[in-house]
LUMGU-685295 format. One record per atom (N, C-alpha, C): x, y, z. Coordinates in steps of 0.1 Angstrom, whole numbers, plus 5000, padded with zeros to 4 digits. Example, Ala and Ser with C-alpha at 12.3 -4.5 7.8 and 13.67 -1.06 7.14 Angstrom:
513249435078;512349555078;513249675078;512849785071;513749895071;512950005079;
% end
This chain:
248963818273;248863798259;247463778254;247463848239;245663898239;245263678236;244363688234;243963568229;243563588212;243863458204;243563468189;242563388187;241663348198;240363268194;239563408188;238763328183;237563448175;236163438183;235863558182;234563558193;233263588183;231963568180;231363598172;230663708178;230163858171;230063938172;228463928180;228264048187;226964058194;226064018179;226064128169;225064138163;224864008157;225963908156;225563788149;224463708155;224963678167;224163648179;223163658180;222563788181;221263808180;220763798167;221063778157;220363728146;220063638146;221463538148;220963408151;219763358157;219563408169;218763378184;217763428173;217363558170;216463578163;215963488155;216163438144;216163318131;215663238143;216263158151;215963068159;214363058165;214463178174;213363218175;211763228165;212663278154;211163248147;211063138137;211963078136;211462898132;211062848143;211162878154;210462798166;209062828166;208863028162;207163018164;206762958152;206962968145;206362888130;206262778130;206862678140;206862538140;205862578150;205662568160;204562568169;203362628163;203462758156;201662758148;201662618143;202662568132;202262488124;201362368135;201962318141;201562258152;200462258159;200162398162;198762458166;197762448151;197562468143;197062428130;196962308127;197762248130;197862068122;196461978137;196962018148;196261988163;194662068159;194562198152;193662238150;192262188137;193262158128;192562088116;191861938117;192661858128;192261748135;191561718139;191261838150;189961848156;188961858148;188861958140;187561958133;187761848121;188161768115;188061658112;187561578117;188361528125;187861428137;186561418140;186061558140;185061538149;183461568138;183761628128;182861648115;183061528106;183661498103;184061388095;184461228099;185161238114;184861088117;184561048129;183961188135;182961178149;183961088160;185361118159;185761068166;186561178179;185961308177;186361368193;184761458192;184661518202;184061618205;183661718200;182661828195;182961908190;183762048187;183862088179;185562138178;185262238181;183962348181;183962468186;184262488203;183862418212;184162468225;185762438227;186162328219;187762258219;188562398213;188362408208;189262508198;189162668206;188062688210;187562818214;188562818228;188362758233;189562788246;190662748245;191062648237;192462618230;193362808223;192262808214;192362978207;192563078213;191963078224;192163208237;193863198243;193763058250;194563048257;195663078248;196163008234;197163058227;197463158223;196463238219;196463398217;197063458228;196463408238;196663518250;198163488254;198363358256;200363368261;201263378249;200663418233;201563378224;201963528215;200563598219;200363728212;199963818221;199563808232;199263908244;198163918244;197363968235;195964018238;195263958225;193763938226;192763948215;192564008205;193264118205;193264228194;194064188187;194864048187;195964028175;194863908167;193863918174;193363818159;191963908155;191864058161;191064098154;189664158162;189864118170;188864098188;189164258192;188564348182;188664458196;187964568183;187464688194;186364768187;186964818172;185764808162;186764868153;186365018149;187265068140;187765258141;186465308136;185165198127;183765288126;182765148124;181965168134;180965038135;179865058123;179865178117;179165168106;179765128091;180765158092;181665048079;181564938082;181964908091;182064718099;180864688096;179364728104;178064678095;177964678085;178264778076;177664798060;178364658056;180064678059;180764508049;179964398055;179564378068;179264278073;177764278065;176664338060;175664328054;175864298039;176864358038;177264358021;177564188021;178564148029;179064058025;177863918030;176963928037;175763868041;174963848030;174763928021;173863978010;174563858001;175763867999;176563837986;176663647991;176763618002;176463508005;175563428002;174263498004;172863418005;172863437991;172963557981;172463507965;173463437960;174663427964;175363307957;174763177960;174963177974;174263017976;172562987968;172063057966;170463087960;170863057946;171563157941;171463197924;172563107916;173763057924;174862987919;175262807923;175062837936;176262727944;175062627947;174162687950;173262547955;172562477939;172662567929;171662497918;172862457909;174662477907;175362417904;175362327911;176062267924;176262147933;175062017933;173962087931;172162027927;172461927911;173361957907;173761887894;174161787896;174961767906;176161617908;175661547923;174861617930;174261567943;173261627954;173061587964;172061627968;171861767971;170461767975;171161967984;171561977996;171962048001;172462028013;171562038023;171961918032;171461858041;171162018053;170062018062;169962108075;170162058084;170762108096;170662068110;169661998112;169861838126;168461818125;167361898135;167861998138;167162108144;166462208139;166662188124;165862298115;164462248117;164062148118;163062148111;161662158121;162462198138;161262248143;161262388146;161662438139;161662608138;160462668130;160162578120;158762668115;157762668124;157062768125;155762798130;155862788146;157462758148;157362778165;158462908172;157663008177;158563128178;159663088188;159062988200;160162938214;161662888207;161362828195;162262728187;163362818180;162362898175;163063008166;163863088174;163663178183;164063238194;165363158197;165363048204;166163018209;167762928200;167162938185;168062898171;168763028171;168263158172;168763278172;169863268182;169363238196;170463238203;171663168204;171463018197;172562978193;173563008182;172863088172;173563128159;173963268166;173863358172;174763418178;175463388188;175463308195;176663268200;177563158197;177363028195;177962908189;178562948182;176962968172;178262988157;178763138149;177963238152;178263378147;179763408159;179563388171;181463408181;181763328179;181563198182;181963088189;183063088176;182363018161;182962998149;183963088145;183563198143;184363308139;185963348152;185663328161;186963308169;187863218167;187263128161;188363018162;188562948147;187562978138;188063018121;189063108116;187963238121;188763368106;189563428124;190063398132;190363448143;191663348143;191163258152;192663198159;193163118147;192463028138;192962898131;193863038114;192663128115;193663218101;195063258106;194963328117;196063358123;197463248121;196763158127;198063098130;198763028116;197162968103;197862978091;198763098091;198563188088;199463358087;200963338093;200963308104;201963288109;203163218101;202663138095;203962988087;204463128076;203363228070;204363268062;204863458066;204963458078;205763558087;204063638086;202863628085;201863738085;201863808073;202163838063;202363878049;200563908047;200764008040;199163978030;199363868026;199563788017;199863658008;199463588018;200263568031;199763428040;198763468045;197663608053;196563578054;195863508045;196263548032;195163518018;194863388017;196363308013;196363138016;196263118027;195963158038;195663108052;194163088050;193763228044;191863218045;191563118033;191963128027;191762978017;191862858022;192662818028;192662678035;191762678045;191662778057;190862768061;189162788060;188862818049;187962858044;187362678041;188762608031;188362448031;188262398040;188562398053;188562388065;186862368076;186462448069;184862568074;184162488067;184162478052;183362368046;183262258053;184162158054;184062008064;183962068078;184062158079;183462188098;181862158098;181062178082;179462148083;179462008075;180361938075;180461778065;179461738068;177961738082;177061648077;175761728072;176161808062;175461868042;175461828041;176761748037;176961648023;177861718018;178161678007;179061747996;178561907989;177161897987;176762017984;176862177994;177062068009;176662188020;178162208025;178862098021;180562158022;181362208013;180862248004;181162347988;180562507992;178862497997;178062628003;179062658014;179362598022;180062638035;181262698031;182162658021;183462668025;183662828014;182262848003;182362947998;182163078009;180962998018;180663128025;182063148037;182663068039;184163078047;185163208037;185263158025;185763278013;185263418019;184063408019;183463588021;183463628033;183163538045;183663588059;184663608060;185963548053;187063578055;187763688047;187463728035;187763848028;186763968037;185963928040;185064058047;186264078060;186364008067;187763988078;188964078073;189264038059;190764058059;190664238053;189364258046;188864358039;188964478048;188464478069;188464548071;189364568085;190664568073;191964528087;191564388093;191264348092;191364178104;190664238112;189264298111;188664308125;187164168123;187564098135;186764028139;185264038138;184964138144;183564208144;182864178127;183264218120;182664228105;182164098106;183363958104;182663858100;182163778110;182063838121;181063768135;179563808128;179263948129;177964048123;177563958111;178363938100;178363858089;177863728092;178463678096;177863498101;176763518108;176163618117;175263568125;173963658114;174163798107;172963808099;172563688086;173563598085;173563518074;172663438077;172963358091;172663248099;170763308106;170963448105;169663498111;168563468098;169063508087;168163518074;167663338077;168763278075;168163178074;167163048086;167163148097;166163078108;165163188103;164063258098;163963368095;162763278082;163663228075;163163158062;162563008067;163362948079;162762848087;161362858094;161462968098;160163038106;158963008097;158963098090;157963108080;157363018070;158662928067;158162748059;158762828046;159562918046;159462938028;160462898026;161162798032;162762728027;161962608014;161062598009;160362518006;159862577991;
% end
């Protein structure tokens, strides 16, 4: 005799499991994000962990790599013409420094101070060994280092909460972008307004050319170059 229990169909099943499935990844970015925002908090704002770039940078790998397979899902891989990738990455370098110049620093100059420098800026004038070796940390620290674990792993995984959509990159690079501003909290207020605008343009230059990485790495480090560049010389003054 057949049986009259009811069986639920394969395809339900796997919908189900599916749905399941991806409220599970969503809850884990979220989690990877919330663990991520922390860190740089914590550590910009109340110096209570370590700095968030080397934390985050192998946190970001490791996640990427067992969660999405490869580097190329946050952008990490050659892109289809390295002469577009320069031109936006110059463009959007360009559009950085005269906003901060022509807009953001002489609005912000209204309600508080200017933004504070590294206290490593200030033996870069007139010393090439100093300069040189500012170069090499603004290409690596912070032109990779940053950009891997900003407009790379931390956008990403915003993206994630709203399935990767255009829309959630967009509100992803927005939050994260406020995010990038208090990554440089000891500015001040003026230098976490500069920062978090220049996080806006690294990350539109990002999203501008397919999510390749490359643009706003190139981007951050000619930005970051101009301005050791203007240290050299004493004409920050």
């Amino acid at each position: 005799m057949e049986s009259t229990s009811s069986v639920e169909p394969p395809e339900t099943t796997n919908a189900a499991g599916t749905k399941r499935d991806l409220l599970g990844s969503r809850l884990l970015s979220a989690i990877e994000l919330l663990v991520g925002t922390a860190i740089v908090i914590g550590h910009n704002v109340f110096r209570a962990v370590p700095n968030e770039v080397p934390i985050l940078f192998v946190l970001g790998l490791v996640s990427i790599r067992i969660r999405d397979g490869s580097l190329g899902a946050i952008g990490f891989r050659p892109p289809s013409s390295w002469s577009r990738v320069v031109l936006i990455a110059m463009a959007a370098a360009t559009l950085r420094i005269l906003l901060s110049e022509v807009l953001i620093d002489p609005l912000t100059q209204r309600f508080w101070p200017p933004a504070a420098a590294p206290p490593e800026a200030a033996g870069i004038t007139g010393s090439l060994k100093i300069a040189l070796l500012a170069l090499l940390i603004v290409w690596t620290f912070a032109a990779f280092g940053e950009e891997i674990i900003y407009r790379g792993y931390l956008l990403t995984r915003a993206a994630d909460l709203g399935g990767r959509t255009t829309t959630a990159y967009v509100v992803g690079m927005v939050f994260v972008s406020v995010l990038f501003g208090y990554g440089h909290y000891y500015k001040g207020p003026s230098g976490i307004i500069d920062s978090g605008v220049a996080g806006i343009i690294l990350g539109s230059a990002y999203l501008l050319t397919g999510r390749n990485l490359w643009t706003s790495i190139l981007a951050h480090g000619f930005i970051d170059t101009f301005g050791v560049i203007v240290l050299y010389f004493g004409l920050d003054s």
